[in-house]
C-alpha positions in Angstrom: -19.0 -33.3 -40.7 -17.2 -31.7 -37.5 -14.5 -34.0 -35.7 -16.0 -34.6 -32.5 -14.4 -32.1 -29.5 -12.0 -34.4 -27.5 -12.3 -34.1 -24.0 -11.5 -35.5 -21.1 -8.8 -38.1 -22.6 -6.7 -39.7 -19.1 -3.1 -38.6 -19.9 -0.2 -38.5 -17.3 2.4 -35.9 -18.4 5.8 -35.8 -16.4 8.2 -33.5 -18.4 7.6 -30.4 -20.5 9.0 -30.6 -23.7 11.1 -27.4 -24.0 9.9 -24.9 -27.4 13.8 -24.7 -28.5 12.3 -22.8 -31.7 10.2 -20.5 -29.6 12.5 -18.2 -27.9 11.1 -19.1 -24.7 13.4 -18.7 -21.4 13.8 -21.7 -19.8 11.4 -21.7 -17.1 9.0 -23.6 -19.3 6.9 -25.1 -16.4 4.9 -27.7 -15.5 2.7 -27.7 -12.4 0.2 -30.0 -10.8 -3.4 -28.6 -9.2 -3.1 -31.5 -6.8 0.2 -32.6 -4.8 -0.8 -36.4 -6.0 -3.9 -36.4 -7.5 -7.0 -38.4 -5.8 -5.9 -42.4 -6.4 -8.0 -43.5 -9.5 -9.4 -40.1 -10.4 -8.8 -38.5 -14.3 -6.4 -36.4 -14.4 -5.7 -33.8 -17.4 -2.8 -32.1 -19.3 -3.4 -28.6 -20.5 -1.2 -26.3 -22.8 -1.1 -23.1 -21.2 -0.4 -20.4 -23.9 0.1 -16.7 -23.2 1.5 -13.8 -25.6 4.1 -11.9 -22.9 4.6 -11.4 -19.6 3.1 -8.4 -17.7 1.2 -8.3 -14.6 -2.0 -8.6 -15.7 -1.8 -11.4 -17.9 0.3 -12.8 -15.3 -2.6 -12.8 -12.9 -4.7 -14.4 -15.6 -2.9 -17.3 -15.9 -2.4 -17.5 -12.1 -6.1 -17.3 -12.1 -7.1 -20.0 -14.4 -4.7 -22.3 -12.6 -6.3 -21.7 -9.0 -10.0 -22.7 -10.4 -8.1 -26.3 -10.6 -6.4 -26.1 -7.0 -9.6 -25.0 -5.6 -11.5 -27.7 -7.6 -9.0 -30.3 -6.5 -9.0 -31.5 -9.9 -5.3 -33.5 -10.6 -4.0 -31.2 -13.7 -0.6 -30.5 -15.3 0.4 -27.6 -17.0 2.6 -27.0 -20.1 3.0 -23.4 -19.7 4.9 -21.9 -22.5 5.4 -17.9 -23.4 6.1 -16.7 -27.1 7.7 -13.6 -25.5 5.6 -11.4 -27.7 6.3 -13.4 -30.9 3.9 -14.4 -33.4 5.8 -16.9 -34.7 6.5 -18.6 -31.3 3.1 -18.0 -30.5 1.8 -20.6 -33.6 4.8 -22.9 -32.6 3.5 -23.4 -29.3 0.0 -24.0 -30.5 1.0 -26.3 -32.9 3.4 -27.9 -30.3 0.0 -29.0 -28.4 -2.0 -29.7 -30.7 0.6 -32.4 -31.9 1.0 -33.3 -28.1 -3.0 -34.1 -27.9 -2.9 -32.0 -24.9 -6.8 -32.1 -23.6 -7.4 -28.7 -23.7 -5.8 -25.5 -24.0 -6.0 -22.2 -22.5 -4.9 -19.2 -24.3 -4.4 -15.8 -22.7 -4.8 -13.1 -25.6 -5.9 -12.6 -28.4 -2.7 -13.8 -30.1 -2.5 -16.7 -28.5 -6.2 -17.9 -29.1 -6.0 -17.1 -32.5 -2.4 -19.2 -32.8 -4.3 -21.8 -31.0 -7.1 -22.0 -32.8 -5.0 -22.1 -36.2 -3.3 -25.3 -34.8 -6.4 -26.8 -33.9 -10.1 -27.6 -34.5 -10.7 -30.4 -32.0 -9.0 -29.3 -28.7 -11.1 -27.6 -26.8 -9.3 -23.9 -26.4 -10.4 -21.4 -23.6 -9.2 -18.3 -23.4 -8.7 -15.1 -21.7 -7.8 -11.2 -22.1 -9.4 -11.6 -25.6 -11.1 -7.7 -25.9 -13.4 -8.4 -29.3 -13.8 -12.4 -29.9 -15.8 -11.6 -32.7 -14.0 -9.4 -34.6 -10.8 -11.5 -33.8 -12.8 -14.4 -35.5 -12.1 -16.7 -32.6 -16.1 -17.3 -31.7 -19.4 -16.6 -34.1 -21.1 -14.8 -31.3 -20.7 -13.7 -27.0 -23.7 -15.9 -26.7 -23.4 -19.1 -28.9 -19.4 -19.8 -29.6 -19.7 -22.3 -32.2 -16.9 -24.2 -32.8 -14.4 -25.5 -30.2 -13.5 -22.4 -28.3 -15.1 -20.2 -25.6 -13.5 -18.0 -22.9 -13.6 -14.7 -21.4 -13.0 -11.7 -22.4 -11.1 -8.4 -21.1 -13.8 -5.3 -22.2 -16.3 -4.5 -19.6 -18.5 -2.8 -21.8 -18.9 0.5 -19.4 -14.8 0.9 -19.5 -14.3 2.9 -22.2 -16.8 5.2 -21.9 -16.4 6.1 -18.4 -13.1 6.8 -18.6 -13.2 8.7 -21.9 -16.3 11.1 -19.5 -13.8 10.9 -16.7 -11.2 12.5 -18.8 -13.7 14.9 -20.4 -15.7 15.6 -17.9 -13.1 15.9 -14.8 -9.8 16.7 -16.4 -11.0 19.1 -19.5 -9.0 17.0 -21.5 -9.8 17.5 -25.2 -7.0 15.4 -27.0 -6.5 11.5 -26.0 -3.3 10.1 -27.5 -3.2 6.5 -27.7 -0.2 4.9 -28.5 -0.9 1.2 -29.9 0.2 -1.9 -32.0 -1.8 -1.6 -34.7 -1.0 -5.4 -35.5 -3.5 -6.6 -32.3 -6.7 -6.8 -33.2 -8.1 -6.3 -29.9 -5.9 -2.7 -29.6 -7.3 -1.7 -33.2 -11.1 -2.4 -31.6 -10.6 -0.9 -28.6 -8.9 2.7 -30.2 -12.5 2.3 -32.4 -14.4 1.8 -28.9 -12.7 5.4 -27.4 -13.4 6.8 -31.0 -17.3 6.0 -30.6 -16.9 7.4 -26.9 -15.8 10.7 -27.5 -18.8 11.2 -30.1 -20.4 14.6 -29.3 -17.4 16.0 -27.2 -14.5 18.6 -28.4 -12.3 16.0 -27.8 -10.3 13.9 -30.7 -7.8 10.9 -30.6 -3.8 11.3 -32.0 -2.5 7.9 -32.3 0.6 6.6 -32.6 1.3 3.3 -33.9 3.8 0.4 -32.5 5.0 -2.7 -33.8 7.7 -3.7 -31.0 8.0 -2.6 -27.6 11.2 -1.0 -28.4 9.2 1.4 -30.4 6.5 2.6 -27.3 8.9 5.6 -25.6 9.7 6.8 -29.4 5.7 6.9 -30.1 4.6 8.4 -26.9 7.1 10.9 -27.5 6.1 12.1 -30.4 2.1 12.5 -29.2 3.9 15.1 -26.5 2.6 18.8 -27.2 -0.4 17.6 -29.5 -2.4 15.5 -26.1 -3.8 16.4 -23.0 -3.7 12.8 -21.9 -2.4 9.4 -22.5 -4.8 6.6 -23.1 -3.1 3.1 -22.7 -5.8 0.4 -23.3 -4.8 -3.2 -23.0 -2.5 -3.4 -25.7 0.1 -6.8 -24.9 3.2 -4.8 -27.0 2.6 -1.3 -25.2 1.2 -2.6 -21.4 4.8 -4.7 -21.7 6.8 -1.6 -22.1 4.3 0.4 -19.7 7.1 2.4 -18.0 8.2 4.0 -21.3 5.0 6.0 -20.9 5.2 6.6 -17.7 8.6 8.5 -18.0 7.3 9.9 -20.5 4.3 11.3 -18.6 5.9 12.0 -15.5 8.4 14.5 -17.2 6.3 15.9 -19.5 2.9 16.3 -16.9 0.2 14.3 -19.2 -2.3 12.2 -17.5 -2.2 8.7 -17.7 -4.8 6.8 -18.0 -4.8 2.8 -18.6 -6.7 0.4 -19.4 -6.4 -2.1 -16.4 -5.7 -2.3 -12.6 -2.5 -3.9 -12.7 -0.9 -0.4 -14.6 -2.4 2.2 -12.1 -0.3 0.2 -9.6 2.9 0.0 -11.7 2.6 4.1 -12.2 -0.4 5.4 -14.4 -2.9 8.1 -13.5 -6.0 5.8 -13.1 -8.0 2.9 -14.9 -11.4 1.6 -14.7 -11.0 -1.7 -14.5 -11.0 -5.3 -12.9 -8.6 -8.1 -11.7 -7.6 -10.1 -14.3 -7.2 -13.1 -12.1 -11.2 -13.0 -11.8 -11.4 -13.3 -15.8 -8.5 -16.0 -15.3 -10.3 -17.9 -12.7 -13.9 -17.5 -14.6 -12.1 -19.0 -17.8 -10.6 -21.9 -15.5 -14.0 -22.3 -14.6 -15.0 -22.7 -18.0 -12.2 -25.2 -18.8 -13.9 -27.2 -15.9 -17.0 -27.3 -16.7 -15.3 -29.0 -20.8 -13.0 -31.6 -19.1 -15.5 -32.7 -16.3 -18.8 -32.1 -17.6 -18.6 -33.0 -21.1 -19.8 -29.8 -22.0 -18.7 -28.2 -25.4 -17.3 -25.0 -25.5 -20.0 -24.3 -28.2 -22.5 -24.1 -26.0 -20.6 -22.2 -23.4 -20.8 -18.5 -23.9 -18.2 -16.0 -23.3 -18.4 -14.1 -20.7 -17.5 -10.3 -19.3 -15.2 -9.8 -16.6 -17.4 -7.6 -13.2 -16.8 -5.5 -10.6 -15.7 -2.5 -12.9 -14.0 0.1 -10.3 -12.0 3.6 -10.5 -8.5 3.1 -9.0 -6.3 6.1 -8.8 -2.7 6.4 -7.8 -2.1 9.4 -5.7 1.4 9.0 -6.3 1.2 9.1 -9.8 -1.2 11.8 -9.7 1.9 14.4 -7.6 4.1 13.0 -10.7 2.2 14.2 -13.2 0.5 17.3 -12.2 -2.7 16.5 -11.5 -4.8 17.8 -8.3 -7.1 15.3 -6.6 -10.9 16.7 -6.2 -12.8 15.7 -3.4 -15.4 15.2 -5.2 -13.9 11.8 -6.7 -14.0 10.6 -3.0 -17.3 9.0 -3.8 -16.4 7.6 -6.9 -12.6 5.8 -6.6 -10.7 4.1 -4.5 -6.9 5.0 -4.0 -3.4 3.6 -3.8 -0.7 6.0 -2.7 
């Protein structure tokens, strides 16, 4: 028989216990949704778990935490980072589950998996999770199962539109893709680009990663076999984004990227969302667990909207690429 999920339990938290095994810097936080917290009114601790810092998982997180300032709900967070560790990443799951935190949000793949290795009770809701099946962290989108629910980061008209984009637009018939074939959601995403280009001229060259010391190395050695660079939301790669970008910049390759937050730091152009939406939508989520009672089984996962073309101008003089008109109707721009 299942443990019942526990939600909802009154705790009071008011010092993070620093993760001296985790590698963490040491601006472990902890924050509260409310200055006070409403006299009398529940209040809840929740482990905040996320993989590495970059912009977009950045705005996830900063997300998740507003849904609780705009709910007034009083909250404290025990945000912890496993700076791109696996190791840290279970250390800090296991940290909260020990703690009896009342729920925990984890923001990639990583960290829901960590999270839900530590735990079967805790309700865990997570974000920037591309397949949740495949990663094994839900039974299906629509029913979730188990103690764990979230939103994910694939819009499911992404991939395909930009792989057409770069076909269609730019001639482009080899995509190099330079990933950590140690993520899960990277290894379903480079399948998702395979199935796109189905019926073109155009083929993949990968290049594999394990660290992000590895990224300008790999993208360097794709140079003279692509027309373009494909960077999908890989954590190691995305945190190591600039790499790429030097690399595309000298060399004149396209960039394309997975996500909103990279055309702004330098590539080419994304079809994409903010990830603060999916962050907020997850806090949401959390919520509806803590307050309602509800269980994340019976919550499904949801997609991130408002899928958009962004294109930096900038990036575009960088690299050698001449802006059509014709794209007028169909992006917006950042200079």
């Amino acid at each position: 028989m299942k443990k019942p999920l526990k939600i909802g339990a009154a705790l009071s938290m008011t010092a993070v216990l620093l993760l001296a095994a985790c590698g963490n810097d040491d601006t472990s936080s902890e924050e509260n949704a409310t200055d006070n917290g409403a006299s009398g009114e529940e209040s809840y601790t929740i482990g905040i778990t996320q993989i590495v810092e970059h912009p977009s998982l950045d705005a996830a997180t900063d997300g998740f935490k507003k849904a609780f300032v705009d709910a007034g709900i009083d909250v404290t967070f025990d945000e912890q980072n496993a700076q791109n560790d696996q190791n840290n990443s279970l250390t800090i799951a296991q940290k909260f589950a020990g703690d009896n935190v009342d729920l925990i949000f984890a923001n990639s793949t990583p960290s829901a998996q960590s999270s839900l290795n530590a735990t079967t009770d805790i309700p865990i809701v997570f974000t920037s999770v591309t397949d949740a099946v495949g990663a094994n962290l839900v039974e299906s989108m629509e029913a979730p199962g188990g103690n764990v629910t979230g939103t994910t980061d694939t819009h499911p008209e992404a991939i395909p539109s930009t792989v057409d984009f770069m076909v269609e637009q730019l001639g482009v018939k080899s995509i190099g893709m330079v990933y950590n074939a140690g993520e899960s959601n990277s290894v379903a995403q480079v399948e998702m680009v395979k199935e796109a280009i189905e019926g073109t001229d155009a083929k993949v060259e990968e290049a594999a990663v394990s660290t992000s010391a590895d990224v300008k190395q790999a993208a360097e050695s794709l140079v003279g076999k692509v027309d373009a660079f494909y960077i999908i939301t890989d954590n190691t790669v995305v945190s190591a984004l600039e790499s790429v970008i030097g690399v595309s910049n000298d060399e004149d390759i396209p960039l394309f990227v997975g996500e909103l937050d990279s055309v702004a730091r330098g590539g080419f152009a994304a079809y994409g969302f903010e990830y603060g939406d999916i962050g907020y939508e997850a806090g949401q989520l959390a919520i509806q667990i803590l307050q309602d009672g509800t269980a994340p089984a019976d919550l499904p996962v949801q997609y991130p909207g408002n899928l958009k073309l962004l294109i930096n101008k900038q990036a575009a003089e960088e690299m050698g690429i001449e802006i059509k008109p014709e794209w007028d109707d169909i992006a917006e721009y950042i200079e």
